[in-house]
Each structure stands twice: as structure tokens, then as C-alpha cells.
C-alpha positions in Angstrom: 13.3 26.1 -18.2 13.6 27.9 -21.3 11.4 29.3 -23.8 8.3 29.9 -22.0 5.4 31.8 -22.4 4.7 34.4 -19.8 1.6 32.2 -19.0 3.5 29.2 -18.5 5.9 30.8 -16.6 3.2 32.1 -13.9 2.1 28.5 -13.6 5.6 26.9 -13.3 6.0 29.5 -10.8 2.6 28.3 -9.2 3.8 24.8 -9.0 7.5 25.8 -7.3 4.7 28.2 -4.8 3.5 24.9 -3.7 6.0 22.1 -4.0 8.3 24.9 -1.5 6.1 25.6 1.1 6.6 25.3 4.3 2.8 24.9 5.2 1.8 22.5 2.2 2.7 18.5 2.2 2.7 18.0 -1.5 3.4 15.4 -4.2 4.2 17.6 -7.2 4.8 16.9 -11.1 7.5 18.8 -13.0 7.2 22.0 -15.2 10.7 20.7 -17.0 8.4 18.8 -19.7 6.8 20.9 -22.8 4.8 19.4 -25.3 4.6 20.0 -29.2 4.1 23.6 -30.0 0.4 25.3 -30.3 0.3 25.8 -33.6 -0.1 22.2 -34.5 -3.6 21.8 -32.9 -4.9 23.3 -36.3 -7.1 21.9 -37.9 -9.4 19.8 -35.2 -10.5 17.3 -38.0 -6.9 15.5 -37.7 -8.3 14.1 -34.2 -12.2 14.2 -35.5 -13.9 14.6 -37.8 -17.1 16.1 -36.3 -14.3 18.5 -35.0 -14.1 20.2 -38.5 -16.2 23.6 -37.4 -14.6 23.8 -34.0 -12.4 26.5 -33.4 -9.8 27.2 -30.8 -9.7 30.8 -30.8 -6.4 33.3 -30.3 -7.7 34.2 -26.5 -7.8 30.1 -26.3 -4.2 29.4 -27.9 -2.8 32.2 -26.1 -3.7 31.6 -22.8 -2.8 27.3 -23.3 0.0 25.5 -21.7 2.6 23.0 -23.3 3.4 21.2 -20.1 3.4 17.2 -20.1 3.1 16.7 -16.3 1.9 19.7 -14.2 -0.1 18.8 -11.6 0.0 18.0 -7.5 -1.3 16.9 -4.9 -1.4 18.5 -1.6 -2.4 18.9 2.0 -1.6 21.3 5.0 1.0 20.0 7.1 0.8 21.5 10.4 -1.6 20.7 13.2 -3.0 24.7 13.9 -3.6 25.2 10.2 -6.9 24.8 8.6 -7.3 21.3 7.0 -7.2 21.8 3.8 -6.7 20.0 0.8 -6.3 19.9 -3.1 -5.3 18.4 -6.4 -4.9 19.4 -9.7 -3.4 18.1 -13.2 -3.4 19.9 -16.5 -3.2 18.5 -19.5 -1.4 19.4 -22.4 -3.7 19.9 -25.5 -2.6 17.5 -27.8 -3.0 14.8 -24.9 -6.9 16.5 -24.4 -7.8 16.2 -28.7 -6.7 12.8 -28.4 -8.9 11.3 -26.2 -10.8 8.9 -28.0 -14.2 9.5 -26.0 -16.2 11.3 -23.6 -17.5 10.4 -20.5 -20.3 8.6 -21.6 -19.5 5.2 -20.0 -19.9 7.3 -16.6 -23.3 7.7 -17.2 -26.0 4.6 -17.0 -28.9 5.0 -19.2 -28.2 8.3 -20.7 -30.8 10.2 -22.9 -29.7 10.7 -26.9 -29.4 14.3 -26.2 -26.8 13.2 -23.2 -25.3 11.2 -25.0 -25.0 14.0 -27.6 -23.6 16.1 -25.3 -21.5 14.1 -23.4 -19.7 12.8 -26.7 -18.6 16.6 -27.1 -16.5 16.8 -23.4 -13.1 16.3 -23.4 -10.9 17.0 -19.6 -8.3 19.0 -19.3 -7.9 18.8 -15.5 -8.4 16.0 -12.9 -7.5 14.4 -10.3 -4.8 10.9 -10.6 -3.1 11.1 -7.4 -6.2 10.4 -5.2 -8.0 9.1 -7.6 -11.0 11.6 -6.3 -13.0 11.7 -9.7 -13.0 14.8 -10.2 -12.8 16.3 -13.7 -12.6 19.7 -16.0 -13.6 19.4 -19.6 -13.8 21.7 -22.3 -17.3 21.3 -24.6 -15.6 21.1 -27.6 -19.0 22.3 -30.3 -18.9 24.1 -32.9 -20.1 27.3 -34.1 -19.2 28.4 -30.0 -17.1 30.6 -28.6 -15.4 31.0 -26.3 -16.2 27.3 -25.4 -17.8 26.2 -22.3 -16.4 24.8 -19.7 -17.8 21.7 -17.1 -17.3 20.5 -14.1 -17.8 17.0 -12.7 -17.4 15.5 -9.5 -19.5 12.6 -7.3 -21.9 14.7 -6.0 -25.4 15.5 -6.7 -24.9 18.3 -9.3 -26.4 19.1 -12.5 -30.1 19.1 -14.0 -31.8 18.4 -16.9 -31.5 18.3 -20.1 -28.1 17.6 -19.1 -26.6 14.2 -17.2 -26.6 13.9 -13.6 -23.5 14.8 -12.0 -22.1 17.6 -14.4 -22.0 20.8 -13.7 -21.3 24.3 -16.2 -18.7 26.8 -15.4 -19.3 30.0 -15.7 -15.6 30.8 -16.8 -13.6 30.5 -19.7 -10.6 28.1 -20.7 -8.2 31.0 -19.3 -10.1 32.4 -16.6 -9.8 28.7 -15.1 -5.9 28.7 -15.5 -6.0 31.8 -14.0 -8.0 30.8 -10.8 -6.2 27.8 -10.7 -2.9 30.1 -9.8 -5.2 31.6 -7.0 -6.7 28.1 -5.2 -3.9 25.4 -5.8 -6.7 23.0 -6.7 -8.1 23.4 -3.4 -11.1 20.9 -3.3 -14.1 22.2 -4.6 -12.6 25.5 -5.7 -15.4 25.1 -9.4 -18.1 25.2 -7.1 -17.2 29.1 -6.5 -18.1 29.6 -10.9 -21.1 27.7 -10.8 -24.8 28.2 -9.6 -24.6 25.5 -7.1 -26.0 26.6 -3.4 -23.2 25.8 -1.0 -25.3 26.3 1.9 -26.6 22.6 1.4 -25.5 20.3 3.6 -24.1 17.9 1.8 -21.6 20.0 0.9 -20.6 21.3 4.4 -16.9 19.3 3.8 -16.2 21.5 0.3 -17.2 24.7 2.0 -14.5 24.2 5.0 -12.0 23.5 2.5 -12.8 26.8 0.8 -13.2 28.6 4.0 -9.7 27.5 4.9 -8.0 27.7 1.8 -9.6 31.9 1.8 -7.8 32.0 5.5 -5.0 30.3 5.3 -4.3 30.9 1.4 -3.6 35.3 1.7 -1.3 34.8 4.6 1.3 32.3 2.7 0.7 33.7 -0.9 0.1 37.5 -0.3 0.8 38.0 -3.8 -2.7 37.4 -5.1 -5.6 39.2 -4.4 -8.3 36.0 -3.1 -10.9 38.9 -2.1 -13.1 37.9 -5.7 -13.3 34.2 -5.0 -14.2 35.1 -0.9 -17.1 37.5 -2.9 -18.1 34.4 -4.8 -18.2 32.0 -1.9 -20.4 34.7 0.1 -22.5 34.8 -2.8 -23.0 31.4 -2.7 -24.6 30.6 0.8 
């Protein structure tokens, strides 16, 4: 690998962190492949035109990776660990602008204002190894900034004015590549930025995942500091 920036070099070295372990089964993409450079997104009207106003700021550009195929899939692989899993795959930018659509075919009988909104949503993350459904988009509207983040997932998140099933983030574009170095992709790991109460029951599967990925995750990665996402799951009960 060559040419890097030093935030694509902290998530290549994320992705060699999992594809190496020895307590992680995991089908890994490549951090060999880099996209065109940043500088081309500019301006947003070459992929629409209702993009004209939308800015991508410096924090935005800075913080954005190139890659072409970095993503995995993983589970743990020994019987006396916690049973954890995750996914995750970025996409690179020009691959995000180009998406035609939103999700608005997801969503039966949707309001103008949904539509509206949902028309605005482009992912960036998601899951194509298991096929799970879930997805990160960045809100791409202008006159905001830093743009807002959503989560969506099959599960009974969300309320009104906006459609069922989607979720804000309260993070940024970077903060969520930053987390992202912390949980792997563990399942359900958006849940810990949002103001969904985990102490339902219907989501008693996503908070064993997270209470094994905060046991198992300090031990085989020491070098992050998990004691801010174990503050937000606490909070979260």
C-alpha cells in the first residue's frame, strides 16, 4: 500500500486487526484498491442537480476513504468466547454520489415529506455478505453541516415525521469511521449513537452482541480505549 492518508492507514490497519485474529472467523475485502482522488467530488451538481447547495466540508473530505472494497464479515470462532458477530462495508464516495436513488422503494405508502426525505439518503455502509439489511447513509441537504447521519435496519425504529424503520445518528461522517475502528461492525454497534432504549426486549439479541463485543473486544484489541461506547450502552438501558 502506498500513498495513504493517515486515516486510511488506521482503517487498513483495522481490517488486517480482524482478517489476523486468532479469535475472529472472518471473510475480509482488501485495502489494496483506492478509488479516484477526493478532490473530484467537487461540485455535487455533476451527480445532481438538486445537489448544487450541498457541501462536503474540509472535516468531511479529510476524514473520507478512497478504498473500493473494505468491508468483512465476521464471527468469533472459539466455543468459550462471547458469540458475537459483525459486518461492515464502506463505500468509496464516488460509488455513494452515484447512486441513482434513495431508499424510497423500501418504504410502502410513504408520506410526500418521506418521500422528501428519503430522496435525500444516500449509504455509505452496509451489510452484502449476509445480506442483513442493514444500512448507513449520509442525508445529503443542503444549507447543513456537518451532515446527518441515519441508520436503518429491520427493526421497529424511528418515528414520525420520518419513515418507519430509520433511525438518526447522533455522530458525524468521521466520528462513524472512527467508531467503526473501535466495534468491527459488531451488530447493532449504531444503536449506542442513537436515542433508542435498549432495555426493550426486542432487542435483547443486539444488546448481547454489544455486551460481548465490550468483553471480549479490550482483551484482543487493548489498543483502543472501548470505556466511551460501554458509557453509552449503560446509558441506554
Amino acid at each position: 500500500m502506498h500513498n495513504l492518508t493517515p486515516n486510511e492507514e488506521r482503517h487498513a490497519e483495522s481490517l488486517e486487526e480482524i482478517r489476523s485474529s486468532p479469535f475472529l472467523q472472518a471473510d475480509c475485502g482488501s485495502s489494496e484498491h483506492l478509488g479516484a482522488a477526493l478532490e473530484e467530488l467537487s461540485p455535487l451538481r455533476r451527480y445532481n442537480d438538486e445537489w448544487a447547495d450541498v457541501e462536503l466540508d474540509q472535516n468531511f473530505l479529510g476524514c473520507a476513504l478512497r478504498f473500493t472494497d473494505l468491508g468483512a464479515q465476521w464471527r468469533t470462532s472459539r466455543k468459550k468466547l462471547p458469540r458475537i458477530q459483525g459486518e461492515f462495508n464502506l463505500l468509496n464516495l464516488h460509488d455513494v454520489l452515484n447512486q441513482r436513488e434513495g431508499p424510497a422503494a423500501t418504504v410502502p405508502d410513504a408520506s410526500e415529506s418521506q418521500l422528501r426525505f428519503l430522496s435525500e439518503l444516500r449509504f455509505f455502509d452496509h451489510t452484502p455478505r449476509s445480506g442483513s439489511g442493514r444500512l448507513t447513509y449520509v442525508r445529503l441537504r443542503p444549507g447543513v453541516a456537518p451532515l446527518e447521519i441515519w441508520y436503518s435496519a429491520v427493526a421497529d425504529i424511528g418515528s414520525d415525521p420520518y419513515p418507519p424503520g430509520f433511525i438518526r445518528m447522533d455522530i458525524t461522517y468521521c466520528q462513524y469511521l472512527d467508531a467503526l475502528l473501535l466495534t468491527k461492525g459488531t451488530y447493532g454497534w449504531q444503536y449506542l449513537y442513537t436515542d433508542v432504549p435498549l432495555g426493550r426486549g426486542d432487542f435483547r439479541e443486539t444488546v448481547g452482541y454489544l455486551e460481548g463485543m465490550l468483553e471480549l473486544f479490550p482483551e484482543i484489541f487493548p489498543q483502543y480505549d472501548y470505556t466511551p461506547l460501554r458509557d453509552r450502552l449503560e446509558a441506554r438501558r
